[in-house]
N, C-alpha and C positions, 0 to 999 in steps of 0.2 A: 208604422205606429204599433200594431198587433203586436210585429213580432220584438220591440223595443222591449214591451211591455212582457212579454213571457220571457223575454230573456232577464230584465228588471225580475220579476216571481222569481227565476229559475237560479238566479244569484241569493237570494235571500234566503229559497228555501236549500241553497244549498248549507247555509252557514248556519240556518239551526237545524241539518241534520246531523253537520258536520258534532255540534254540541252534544244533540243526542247521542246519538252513536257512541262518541268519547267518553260521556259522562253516564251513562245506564249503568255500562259495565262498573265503574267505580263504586257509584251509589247501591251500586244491588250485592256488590262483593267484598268490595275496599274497606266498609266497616263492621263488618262480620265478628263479633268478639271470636277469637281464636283461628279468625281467618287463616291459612297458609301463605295466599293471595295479597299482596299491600298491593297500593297504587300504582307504584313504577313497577313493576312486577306488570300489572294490568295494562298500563300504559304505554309497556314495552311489547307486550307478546298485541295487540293491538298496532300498535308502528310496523312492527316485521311483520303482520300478513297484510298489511297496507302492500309493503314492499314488494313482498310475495306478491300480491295481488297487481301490480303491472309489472311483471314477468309474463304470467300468466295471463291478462286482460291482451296482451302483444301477441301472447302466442295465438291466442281466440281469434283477435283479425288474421293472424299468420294464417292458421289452418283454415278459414272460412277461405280466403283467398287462392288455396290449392284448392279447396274442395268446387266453387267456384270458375275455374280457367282462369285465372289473372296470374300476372306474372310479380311475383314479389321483386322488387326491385333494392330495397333497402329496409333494414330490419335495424331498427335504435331502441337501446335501453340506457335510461338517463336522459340528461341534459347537454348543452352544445359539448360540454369536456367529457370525451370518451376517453375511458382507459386505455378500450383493446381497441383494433381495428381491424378487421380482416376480411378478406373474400370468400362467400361460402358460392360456389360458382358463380352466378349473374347478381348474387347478393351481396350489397354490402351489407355489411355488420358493425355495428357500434357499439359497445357495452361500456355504460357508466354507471354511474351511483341510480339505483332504481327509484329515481322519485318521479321520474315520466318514462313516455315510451311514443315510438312511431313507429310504422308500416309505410312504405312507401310502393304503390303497386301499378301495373299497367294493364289495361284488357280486358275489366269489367266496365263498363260506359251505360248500359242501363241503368234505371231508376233500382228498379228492384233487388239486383246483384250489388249494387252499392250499398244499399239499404241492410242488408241483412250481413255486409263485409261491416258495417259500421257497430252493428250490434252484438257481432259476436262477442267483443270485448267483455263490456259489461255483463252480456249472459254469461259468459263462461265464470266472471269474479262470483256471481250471481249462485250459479252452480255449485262453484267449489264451496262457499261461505254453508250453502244447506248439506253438502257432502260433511261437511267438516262435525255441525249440530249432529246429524243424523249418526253418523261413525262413533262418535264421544261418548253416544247419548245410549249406543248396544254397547258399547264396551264398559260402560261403567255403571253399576250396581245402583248406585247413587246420585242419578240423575248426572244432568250433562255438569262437566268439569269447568268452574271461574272462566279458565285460561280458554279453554274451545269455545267457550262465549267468545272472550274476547277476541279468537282469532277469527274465528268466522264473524265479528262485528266487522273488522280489519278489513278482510276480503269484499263482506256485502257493502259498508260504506266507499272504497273505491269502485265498484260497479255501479251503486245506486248515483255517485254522484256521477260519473261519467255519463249515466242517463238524462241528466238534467238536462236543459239547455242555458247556457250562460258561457263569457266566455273568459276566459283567464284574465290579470291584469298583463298578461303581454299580448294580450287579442289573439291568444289561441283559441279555436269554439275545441265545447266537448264535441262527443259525438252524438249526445241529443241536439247539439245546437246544427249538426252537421245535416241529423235526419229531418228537425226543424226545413232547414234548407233546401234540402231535397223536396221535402213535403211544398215547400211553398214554387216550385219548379228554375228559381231563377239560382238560384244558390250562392256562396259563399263565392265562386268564382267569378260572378255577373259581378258582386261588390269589389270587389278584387279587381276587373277589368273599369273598372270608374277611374283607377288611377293609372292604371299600367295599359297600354294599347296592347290589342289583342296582339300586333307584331312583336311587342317585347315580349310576351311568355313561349310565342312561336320560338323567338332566337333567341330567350334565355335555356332556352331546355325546359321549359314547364309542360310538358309534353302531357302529364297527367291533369293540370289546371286545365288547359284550355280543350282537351275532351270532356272534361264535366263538365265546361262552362258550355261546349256545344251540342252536350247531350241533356243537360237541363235545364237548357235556354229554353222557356215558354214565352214563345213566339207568339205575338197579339193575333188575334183573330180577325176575321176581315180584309178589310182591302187595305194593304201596309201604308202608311204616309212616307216622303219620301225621306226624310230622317231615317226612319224605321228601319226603311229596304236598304239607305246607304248602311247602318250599323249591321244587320242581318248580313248582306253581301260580303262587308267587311270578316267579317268571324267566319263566316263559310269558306273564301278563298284564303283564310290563315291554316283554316284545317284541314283544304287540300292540300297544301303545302307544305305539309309534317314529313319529313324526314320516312324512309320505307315505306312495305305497307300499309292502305290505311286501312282502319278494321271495318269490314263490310256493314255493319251499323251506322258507322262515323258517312260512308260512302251515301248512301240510302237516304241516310237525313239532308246532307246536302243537297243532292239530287232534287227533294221532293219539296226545300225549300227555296231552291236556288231557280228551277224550270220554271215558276209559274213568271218570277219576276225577270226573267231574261226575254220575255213575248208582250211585255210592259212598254209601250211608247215614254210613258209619264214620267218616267222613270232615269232619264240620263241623270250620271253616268253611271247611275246603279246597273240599270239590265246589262250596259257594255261589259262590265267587271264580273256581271253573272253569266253572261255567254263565255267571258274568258276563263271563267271558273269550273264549267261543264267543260271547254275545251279541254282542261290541264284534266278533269280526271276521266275524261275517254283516252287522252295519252297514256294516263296508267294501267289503260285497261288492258293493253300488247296489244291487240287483235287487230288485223285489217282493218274490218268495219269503223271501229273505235278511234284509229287514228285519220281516216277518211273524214269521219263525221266530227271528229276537230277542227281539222282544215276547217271544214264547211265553217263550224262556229266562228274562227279566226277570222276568215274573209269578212263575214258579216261587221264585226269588230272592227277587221281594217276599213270597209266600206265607208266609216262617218269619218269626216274632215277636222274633227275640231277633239282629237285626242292627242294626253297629253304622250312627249316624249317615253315615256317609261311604258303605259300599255300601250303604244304602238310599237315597241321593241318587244314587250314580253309578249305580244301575239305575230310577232314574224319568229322570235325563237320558237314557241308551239308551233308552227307549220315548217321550220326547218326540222325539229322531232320528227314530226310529222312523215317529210318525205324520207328523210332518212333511214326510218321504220320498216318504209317501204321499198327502199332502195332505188327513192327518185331522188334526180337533177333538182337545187333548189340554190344555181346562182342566180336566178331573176331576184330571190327573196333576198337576197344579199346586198342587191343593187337598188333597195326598195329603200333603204334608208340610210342617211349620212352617219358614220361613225362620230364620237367624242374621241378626239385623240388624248384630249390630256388624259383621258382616265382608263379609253376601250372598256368599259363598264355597259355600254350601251350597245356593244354590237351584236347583233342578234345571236349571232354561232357561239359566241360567250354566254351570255346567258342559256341557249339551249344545254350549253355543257355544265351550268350547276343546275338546270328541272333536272337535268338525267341523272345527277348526283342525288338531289334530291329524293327523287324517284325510286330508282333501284339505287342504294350504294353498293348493293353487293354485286351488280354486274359493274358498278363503275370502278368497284375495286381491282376485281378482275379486268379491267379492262387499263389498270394505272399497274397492273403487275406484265404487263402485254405491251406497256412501254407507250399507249397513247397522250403523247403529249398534252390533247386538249383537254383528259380528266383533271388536272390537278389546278384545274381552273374551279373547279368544283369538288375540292379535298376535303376543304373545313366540314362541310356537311357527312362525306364519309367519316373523318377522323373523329366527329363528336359521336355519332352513333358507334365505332371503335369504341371508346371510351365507357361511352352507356353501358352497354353491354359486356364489360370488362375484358377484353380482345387486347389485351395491350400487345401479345408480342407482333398481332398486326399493324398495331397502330406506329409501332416501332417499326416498321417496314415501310409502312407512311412517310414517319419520317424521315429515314434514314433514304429512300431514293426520291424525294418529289425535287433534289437538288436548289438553285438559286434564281430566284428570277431572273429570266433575262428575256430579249426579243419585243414584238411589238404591245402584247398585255401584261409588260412586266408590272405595273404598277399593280394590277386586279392579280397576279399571280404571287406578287409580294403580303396583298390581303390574303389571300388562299393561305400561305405560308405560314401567316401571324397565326391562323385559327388554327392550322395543326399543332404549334407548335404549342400554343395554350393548352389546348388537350393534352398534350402529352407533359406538359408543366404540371395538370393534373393527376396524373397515374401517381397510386399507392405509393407505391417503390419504385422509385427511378433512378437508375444506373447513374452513379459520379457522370463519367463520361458523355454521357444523353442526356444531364441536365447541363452540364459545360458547353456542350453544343448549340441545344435547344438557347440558352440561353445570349450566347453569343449570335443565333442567329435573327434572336427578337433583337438586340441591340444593334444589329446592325440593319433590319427593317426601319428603325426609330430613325435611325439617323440617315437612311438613304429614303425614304420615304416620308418625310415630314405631313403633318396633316395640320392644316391651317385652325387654331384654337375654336377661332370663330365661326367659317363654312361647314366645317367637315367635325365640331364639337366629340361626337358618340367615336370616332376613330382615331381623334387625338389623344383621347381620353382611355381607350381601350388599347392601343398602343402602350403607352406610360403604364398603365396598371397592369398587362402582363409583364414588362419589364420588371416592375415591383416586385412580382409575383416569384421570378424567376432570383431577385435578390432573397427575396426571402427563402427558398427551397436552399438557395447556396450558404446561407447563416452570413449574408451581409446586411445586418439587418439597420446597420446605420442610415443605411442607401433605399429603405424602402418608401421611407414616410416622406421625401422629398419628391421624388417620381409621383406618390400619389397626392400630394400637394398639387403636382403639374395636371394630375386626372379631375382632382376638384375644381380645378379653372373651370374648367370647361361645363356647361351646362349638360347632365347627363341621363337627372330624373333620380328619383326617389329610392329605385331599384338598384340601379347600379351606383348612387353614392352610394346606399350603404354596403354595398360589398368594399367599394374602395376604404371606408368605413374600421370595416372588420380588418382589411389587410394591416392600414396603421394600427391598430389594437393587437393584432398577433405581432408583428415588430417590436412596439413596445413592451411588448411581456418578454418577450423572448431576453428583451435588452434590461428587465427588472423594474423597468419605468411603469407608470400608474399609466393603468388602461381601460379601466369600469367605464367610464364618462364616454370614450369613444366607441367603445363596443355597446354601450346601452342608447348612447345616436343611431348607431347602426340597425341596433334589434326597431327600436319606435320607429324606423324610417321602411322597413322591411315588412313586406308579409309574410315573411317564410325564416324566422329566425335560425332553423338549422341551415338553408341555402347561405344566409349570412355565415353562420358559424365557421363554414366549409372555404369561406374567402374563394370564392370562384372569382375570375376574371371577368372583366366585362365584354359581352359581347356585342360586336355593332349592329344595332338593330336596323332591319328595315323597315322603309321608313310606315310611321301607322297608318298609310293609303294599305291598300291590296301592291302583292309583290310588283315591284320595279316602278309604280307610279311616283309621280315629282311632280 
């Protein structure tokens, strides 16, 4: 209610400063008898340090975020249509029309480092606007010059408004709405997860959403009710589950909220999912001890009788890690549970080989260049942090030896398949020849692998829309909107229509045909308009229990 309410203030006072701002400059110079200065004169050197002003508001979070340890990850100027596009090492870069701007960054997770990444912007417009007064104001005889008003109005009104809190009409917040959020502990990402389950931002790649959302989760006080502890448990095993290392904060917080409720009676099947969630990060921890003292959590897990199929599998695969670590014997764990043949999804040595993809990709990488057959059961996870990280001529090495499925996990190896081959659908620039491949071998997953519309909805549906994906990178773009026809059948969620969304909307431009209406469904249906922009593929999530539960 509060904070409706300072956001309601923070809208209104933005649009009569917006007036001010605009209008001083006019009124104080525009009718000046003999003025030099007219209106558009004003009006314009006012627009262009606007302009100027998120360059530079970009660059403020840019440098706060090196001066900081975070790792810039994506660097936008403008809106979803970029001009240019390029790789500045780990950085993407976007340059459009400067009428917005993003950062997009990893590895700052505290309050405070976020807090002061969020503010640089603003200070920096803030800055320039009084450099700009102050310089004018020595250098000219006769008090400061019309036009230096007007530019440093330019500058300090995009900083001042960015301070505000309010949020755009496409539910962008500024970044006062951002520190708003912060300040109230649960943040923009807790709203954010009301529609999306924490497993979708795990297996969208929102890798930077769901570390804010679990480093400014304000966790109730007291003794948890068991809603609470299910939702808490839930987000803590999404975050152990992130892809490499996790950042020893991110680790510390689980830890310290995960322990108390795994020694919980009251609590089934919360504490269950919280002992399995301290097992998986003693596995990451390498050390003897660490995987000793997993086991131990495992057994206790496996000890109750009335767990479902999925955490009885994902805690025999932790203790097959486990011995393996150690260079023990673990066919007993093998023979502890009945396989799914139709799918081999459930057999424990499968799943131990995507935690360990998960885990380390970069020893499972090395270990898929070593020729072990079982990593490429666990590729997709390598192949998306490839990607991330902009590694493509390895990911091209991914693709080019993980071969065809075949043998007894052919079906779980034909999924492995689909998610490399999307990522590499993804890369900047991709070779004629690697997208003819890539693409032929989604189409040929599609039709050797069918996924029942109804059972299996998120993999029918993610199936068809990289195929789409793959027509469109080819310039078939007659062929795109039909495929994702077949992806909207299917019940998919919010997130992922609107990527399927976006993909019809670039087909139809491409094709000349009138596309606002579906790409502005897209953007209303989306939290992350630029992630829509980018038409990513859908990835099949799992499912929003903690990993492998059913």
């Amino acid at each position: 209610m509060l904070k409706s309410a300072l956001y309601a203030a923070g809208r209104a006072l933005a649009v009569l400063v917006a007036f001010v701002a605009i209008g001083l400059p006019v009124l104080a110079y525009g009718g000046e008898s003999g003025a030099q200065e007219q209106p558009p004169a004003l009006f314009g050197t006012i627009y262009l340090a606007w302009m100027a002003g998120v360059i530079a508001h970009e660059f403020g979070h840019l440098l706060a975020c090196r001066a900081l340890g975070a790792q810039v990850t994506a660097f936008r100027i403008g809106g979803n249509r970029a001009l240019i596009r390029f790789r500045a090492g780990t950085v993407q870069v976007s340059l459009g029309w400067p009428n917005q701007g993003r950062v997009t960054y990893t590895g700052a997770y505290s309050v405070w480092r976020r807090a002061v990444i969020t503010l640089a912007g603003g200070l920096v417009d803030l800055l320039l606007a009084g450099l700009v007064l102050a310089g004018s104001a020595v250098a000219s005889r006769h008090g400061t010059p019309p036009l230096a008003v007007s530019a440093a109005d330019g500058l300090a009104l995009g900083g001042f408004l960015s301070l505000l809190p309010y949020r755009s009409r496409s539910g962008r917040p500024t970044d006062g709405a951002r520190l708003l959020e912060l300040r109230s502990g649960i943040g923009a990402a807790r709203l954010q997860a009301a529609r999306l389950t924490v497993s979708q931002l795990l297996n969208t790649g929102r890798t930077v959403e769901l570390l804010e959302l679990h480093a400014g989760l304000d966790v109730p006080g007291g003794r948890l009710t068991e809603p609470q502890a299910a939702q808490l448990v839930s987000l803590e095993h999404s975050v152990a589950l992130l892809p490499g290392r996790l950042p020893d904060d991110a680790v510390r917080l689980i830890e310290r909220r995960v322990s108390p409720l795994a020694q919980r009676q009251d609590l089934e099947p919360a504490a269950v999912i919280a002992c399995l969630t301290l097992a998986l990060l003693r596995l990451r921890q390498g050390d003897a001890h660490g995987q000793e003292e997993a086991e131990r959590l495992c057994e206790r897990v496996l000890a109750r009788k009335d767990l479902t199929d999925g955490v009885r599998h994902t805690a025999l695969a932790a203790v097959i890690m486990s011995r393996q670590a150690r260079g023990l014997p673990y066919a007993d764990v093998r023979a502890m549970t009945a396989a799914r043949p139709a799918t081999g999804e459930d057999i424990p040595e499968v799943r131990a080989a995507v935690l360990s993809a998960i885990f380390d990709p970069e020893a499972a990488l090395r270990a898929f260049r070593r020729g072990d057959p079982g990593v490429r059961l666990g590729a997709g996870d390598i192949a998306m942090l490839l990607r991330r990280q902009g590694r493509f001529d390895e990911l091209l090495e991914l693709h080019t030896g993980f071969g065809m499925p075949a043998g007894p996990h052919a079906r779980v190896l034909a999924r492995s398949l689909h998610s490399v081959e999307y990522n590499v659908l993804l890369m900047p620039d991709l070779p004629p020849g690697v997208l003819d491949e890539a693409a032929s071998r989604v189409q040929w997953i599609v039709a050797s692998y069918p996924h029942d519309q109804r059972k299996e909805p998120v993999h029918h549906a993610a199936f068809a829309h990289t195929l789409a994906l793959a027509r469109l990178r080819q310039g078939r773009f007659g062929e795109v909107e039909p495929l994702c026809a077949s992806a909207l059948a299917a019940d998919v969620g919010q997130e992922n229509r609107a990527t399927v969304l976006a993909t019809i909307a670039l087909a139809r431009r491409a094709l000349g045909q009138p596309h606002a209406d579906v790409l502005a469904e897209a953007v209303a249906l989306s939290s992350d308009a630029d992630l829509v922009a980018e038409a990513q593929p859908i990835q099949p999530a799992r499912e929003s229990q903690p990993f492998g539960t059913r």
